[in-house]
Each structure stands twice: as C-alpha cells, then as structure tokens.
N, C-alpha and C positions, 0 to 999 in steps of 0.2 A: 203380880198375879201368880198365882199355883197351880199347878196342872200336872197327871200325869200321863204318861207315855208307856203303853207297854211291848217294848220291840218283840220282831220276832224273834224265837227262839231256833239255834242257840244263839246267844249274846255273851259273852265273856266280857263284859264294862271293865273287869282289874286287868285284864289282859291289853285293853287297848289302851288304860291312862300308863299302863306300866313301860308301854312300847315306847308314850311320849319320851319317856326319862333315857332309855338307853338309846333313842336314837337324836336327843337333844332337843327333840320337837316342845321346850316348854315355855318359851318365849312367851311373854303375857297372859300368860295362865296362871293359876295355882291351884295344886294337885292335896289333898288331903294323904297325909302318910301310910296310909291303908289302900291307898288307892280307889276308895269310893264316893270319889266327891269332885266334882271339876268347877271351875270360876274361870270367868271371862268374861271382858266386855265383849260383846259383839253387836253388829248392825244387823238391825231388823227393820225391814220395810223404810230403810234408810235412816234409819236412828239408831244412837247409840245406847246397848241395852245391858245392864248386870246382868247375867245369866247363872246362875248355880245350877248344876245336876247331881242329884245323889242318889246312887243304885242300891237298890231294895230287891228281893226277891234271889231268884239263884239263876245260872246260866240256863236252864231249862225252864225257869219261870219268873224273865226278868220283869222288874219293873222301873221306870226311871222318875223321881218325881222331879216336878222342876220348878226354878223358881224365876221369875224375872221382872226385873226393875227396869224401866223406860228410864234415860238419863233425863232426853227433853221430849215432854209430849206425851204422846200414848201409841200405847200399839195395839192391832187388836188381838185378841187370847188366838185366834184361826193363823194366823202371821206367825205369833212365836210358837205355837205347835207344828207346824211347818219347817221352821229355821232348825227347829230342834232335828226335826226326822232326819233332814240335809245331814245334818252334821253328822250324824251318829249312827246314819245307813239303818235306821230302826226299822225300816219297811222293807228289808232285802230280806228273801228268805236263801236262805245257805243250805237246808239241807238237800236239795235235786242235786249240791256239787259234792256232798260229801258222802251221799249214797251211790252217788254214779263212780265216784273212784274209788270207794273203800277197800278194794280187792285189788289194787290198780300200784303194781310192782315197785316204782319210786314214788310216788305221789303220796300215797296212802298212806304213810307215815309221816310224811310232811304236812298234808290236812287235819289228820287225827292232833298234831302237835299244837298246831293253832288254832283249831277247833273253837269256834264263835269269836275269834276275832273279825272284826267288821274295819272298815276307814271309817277314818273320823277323820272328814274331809276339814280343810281352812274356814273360817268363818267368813270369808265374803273372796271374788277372784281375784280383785287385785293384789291382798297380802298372799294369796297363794301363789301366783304369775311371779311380783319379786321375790318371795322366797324362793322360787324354782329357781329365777334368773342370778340372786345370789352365788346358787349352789354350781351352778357349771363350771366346770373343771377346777374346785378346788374343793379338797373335803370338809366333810362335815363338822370337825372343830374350828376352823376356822371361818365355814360358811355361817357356823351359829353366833362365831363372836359378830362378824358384819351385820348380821342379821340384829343384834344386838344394838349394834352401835347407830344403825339405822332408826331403831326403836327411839332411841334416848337422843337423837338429834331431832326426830320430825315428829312423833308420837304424842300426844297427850297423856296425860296423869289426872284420872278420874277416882276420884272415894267415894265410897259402897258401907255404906255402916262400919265406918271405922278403918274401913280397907285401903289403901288405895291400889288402882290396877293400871298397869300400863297401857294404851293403847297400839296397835299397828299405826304408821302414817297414812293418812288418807290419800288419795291422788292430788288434791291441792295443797297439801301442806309438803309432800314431794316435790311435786309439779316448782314448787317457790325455790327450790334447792337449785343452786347451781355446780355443772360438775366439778372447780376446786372442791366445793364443800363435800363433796362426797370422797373425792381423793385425798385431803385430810384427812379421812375414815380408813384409810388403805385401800381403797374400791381402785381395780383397774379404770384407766381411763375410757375405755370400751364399755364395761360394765356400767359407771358411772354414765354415760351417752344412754346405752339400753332403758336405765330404770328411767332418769329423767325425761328421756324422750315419751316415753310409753305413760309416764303420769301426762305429761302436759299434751297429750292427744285424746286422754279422756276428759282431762280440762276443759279440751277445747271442743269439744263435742265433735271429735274425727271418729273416737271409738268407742262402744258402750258394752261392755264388759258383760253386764246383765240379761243382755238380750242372745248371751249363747247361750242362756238353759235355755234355749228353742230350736236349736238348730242340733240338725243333725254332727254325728264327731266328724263327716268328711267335710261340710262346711264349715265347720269351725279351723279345721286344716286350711281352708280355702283365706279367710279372713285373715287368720294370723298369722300365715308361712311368710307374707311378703315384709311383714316387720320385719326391723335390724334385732340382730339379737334374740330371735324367736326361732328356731330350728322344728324338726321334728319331735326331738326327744323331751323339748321342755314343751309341748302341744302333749303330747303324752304324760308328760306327770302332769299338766293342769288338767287332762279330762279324769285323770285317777286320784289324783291327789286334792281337787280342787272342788270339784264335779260329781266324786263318786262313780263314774260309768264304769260299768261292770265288764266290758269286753273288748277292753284296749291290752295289746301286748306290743310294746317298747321292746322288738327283739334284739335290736344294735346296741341293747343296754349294756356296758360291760359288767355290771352287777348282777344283770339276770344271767348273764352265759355262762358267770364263773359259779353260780348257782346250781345249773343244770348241769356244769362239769362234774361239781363237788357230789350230787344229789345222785347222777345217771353213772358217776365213776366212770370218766369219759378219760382217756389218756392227754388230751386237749381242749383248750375252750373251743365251745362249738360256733361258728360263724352264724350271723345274722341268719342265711338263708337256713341253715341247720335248724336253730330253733323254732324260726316257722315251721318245717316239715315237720318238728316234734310236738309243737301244738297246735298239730290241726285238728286234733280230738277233743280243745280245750274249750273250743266254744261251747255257750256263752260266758262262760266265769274265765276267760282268759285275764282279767285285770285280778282277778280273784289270787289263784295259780302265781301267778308275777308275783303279786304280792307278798305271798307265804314263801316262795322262793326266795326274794330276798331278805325275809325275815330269818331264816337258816342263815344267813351272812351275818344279820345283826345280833346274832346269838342270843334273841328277846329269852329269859329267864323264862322257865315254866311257872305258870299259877296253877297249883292246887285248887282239886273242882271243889269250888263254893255251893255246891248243891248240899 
C-alpha cells in the first residue's frame, strides 16, 4: 500500500535520519545517502512489514510518502498510518517550544540549532527496552557492536524486492537464547540474565509491553521499577526513546548535566537536584529540551535548510 503523511511543521526528515548515523542508531535499517529515504522492517499490528519512507516537500512544508509491504497477511492502510505517526513524532507540533524560548539566554541557540528535529522513536518496545538495556554503562561503540551481534544471533533475514533486511529479535526467538549464548557475545553475565529474563516473561504472558501505550509515565514506573535490570533511567529512555513522551527529564543523566554544564558555562556539572530546579520552566517539552541538550554532546552536523 501507499500513503502519505504530512507531519507538522517544522520537520527536518535529513536532520533526524542524519542523527541515526552519528549516533550509530542504524542497526536494521537502510538509509539513502542523501538522507531522504528510510527502510525497515517493522511490526505493524503484530506483523511483520517493509516499510520505506521518502521525504518530499521542505522542513516548513513536509511531506512523507510511504510505502509498505505486509510480510504475512495484511494490514489495514489506518494501522500503518498510525505506526507511521509513532515513529516519526509527525503529529507533535514544536512550534509553542520554540516560540516560547526564542529569546531564552542558553536555550535559544540550542533549539534554533536543531530546529525540526523530532524522535524517531524504535519500532516496537521491546527492541527499544533491549537496546536501552544493552547500552547501560558501556558506551555507544561498543553498545552498537552487542546490539549487533544480538541482531545476527536471534534476528531474522527477510528480502523486499531484491533487498534483504535484518530484523531485531522478537521476544521468542530471545526468550529461546540461553545466558552462555549471549556471553559468547561478550554480554555481561548480568546483562545476559536482564535481556533473557525480560524476553521469557513476555513469552510467558507475565508482561505485555503493548499495553503501556495506556498507561500513564507514573504507572509505567510502577510496572517496571521492580524488574532486575530495569532502573529509573532506562524507564526514562523507553518513555523518550521508545514512546515519544514529550515531558520526561532523566535529570541523574550524566549526559544531560554535562550538557547543561557545557550550554549554562557552569564551573561544574550540575547535580541531579540542580537540574530540576533549572527545568522547571521546561514543561511540557522537557523530553524535548533533554533531547537537543544531548544532541550538543553528539556534535549532530548541521543540515542546510532544505526549504
């Protein structure tokens, strides 16, 4: 089927496939070298789907058109225009954040710089939950090889007119993994415990992943704090990274404080409770804020406005 989308404005589409590449996020993907084109398989209404996106129009007047192929089955066109919006934040409007700080002493250079950048949330929560889980406390080269080598152990290999594309592991095809095989991979033994435990409880119908797009972010804290291996701060990237929620701030972050050091010219990083006291002006777009703050750390290249 074909369809398209037209987010609101602004949207910057080369700015956010650009962010995948420097920040290593292109795992199962493929990116067109102009940066106007995304592929991936992903789950739609619990099937697996070719997706292509290719941006048309200008960051004041995007348009996304789309394209997508059911592996098995069908899906309906109101499903995949949906999945789509998820992913790509096309329904957020940005400009009340970028009018309300324009004038706004450290910010206002920071928002101006990323300017329609939006998340472009994971395609479903479990590959976003172990991605997060990957990533704690080792960095992001070597968080993207594990994440890798997870790919090419448990993952499927699906072709798309000629293509083929890797898939993420589902929860049963994890779930089947035992911790050697993941320490084989170099996964800490802890780590390894985390992801398999956490697949084989949606296996087994303890936990259903799906049913938090209904719950508010404090019950979702409620649900998932008492996991192994689930903390506050990885409950915080799945509502931002996973979910899209626009008014989550991860202040214990050490990436956001060194952020706000760097940005407010601060003589030391600021404590947890400091940066609350600094964003209390920030609601509701505090996941927003966060965001473009750490994006100054990832030193994302500027895009030239395609208008």
């Amino acid at each position: 089927m074909n369809f398209s989308i037209s987010p609101k404005p602004p949207f910057d589409f080369q700015k956010m496939m650009k962010r995948l590449t420097v920040t290593g996020k292109t795992h199962v993907l493929k990116l067109s070298d102009d940066f106007t084109q995304y592929e991936k398989i992903v789950q739609i209404d619990n099937r697996p789907c070719y997706l292509k996106i290719k941006s048309e129009g200008s960051v004041d007047n995007p348009v996304l058109s789309c394209q997508v192929i059911p592996i098995d089955g069908n899906v309906l066109e109101a499903k995949a225009k949906k999945k789509v919006q998820q992913l790509f934040s096309t329904e957020l409007d940005l400009s009340e954040l970028y009018d309300h700080f324009s004038g706004h002493t450290e910010l206002g250079a920071v928002l101006n710089r990323f300017k329609g950048l939006k998340l472009l949330t994971e395609t479903d929560l479990f590959e976003a939950i172990i991605k997060i889980i990957i990533g704690q406390q080792v960095n992001l080269t070597f968080a993207g090889t594990l994440t890798d080598r997870l790919i090419k152990r448990a993952g499927r290999e699906i072709e798309v007119e000629g293509n083929v594309f890797q898939t993420f592991p589902s929860p049963e095809s994890t779930a089947k993994l035992t911790y050697e095989d993941l320490r084989e991979l170099q996964f800490s033994q802890r780590k390894a415990e985390y992801i398999i435990d956490l697949a084989r409880m949606i296996v087994d119908g303890k936990l259903d992943l799906e049913e938090l797009w209904n719950k508010s972010d404090e019950d979702i804290f409620q649900i998932l704090l008492p996991l192994r291996g689930i903390g506050k701060w990885t409950i915080e990237c799945l509502l931002i990274f996973g979910m899209g929620r626009p008014d989550i701030l991860p202040a214990a972050d050490i990436g956001l404080r060194n952020a706000v050091r760097n940005v407010w010219h601060l003589e030391s990083q600021p404590s947890e409770d400091e940066v609350r006291q600094l964003a209390e002006d920030w609601n509701p777009w505090r996941t927003y804020i966060t965001y473009y703050l750490w994006e100054t750390l990832n030193q994302t290249p500027e895009v030239v406005d395609h208008t």
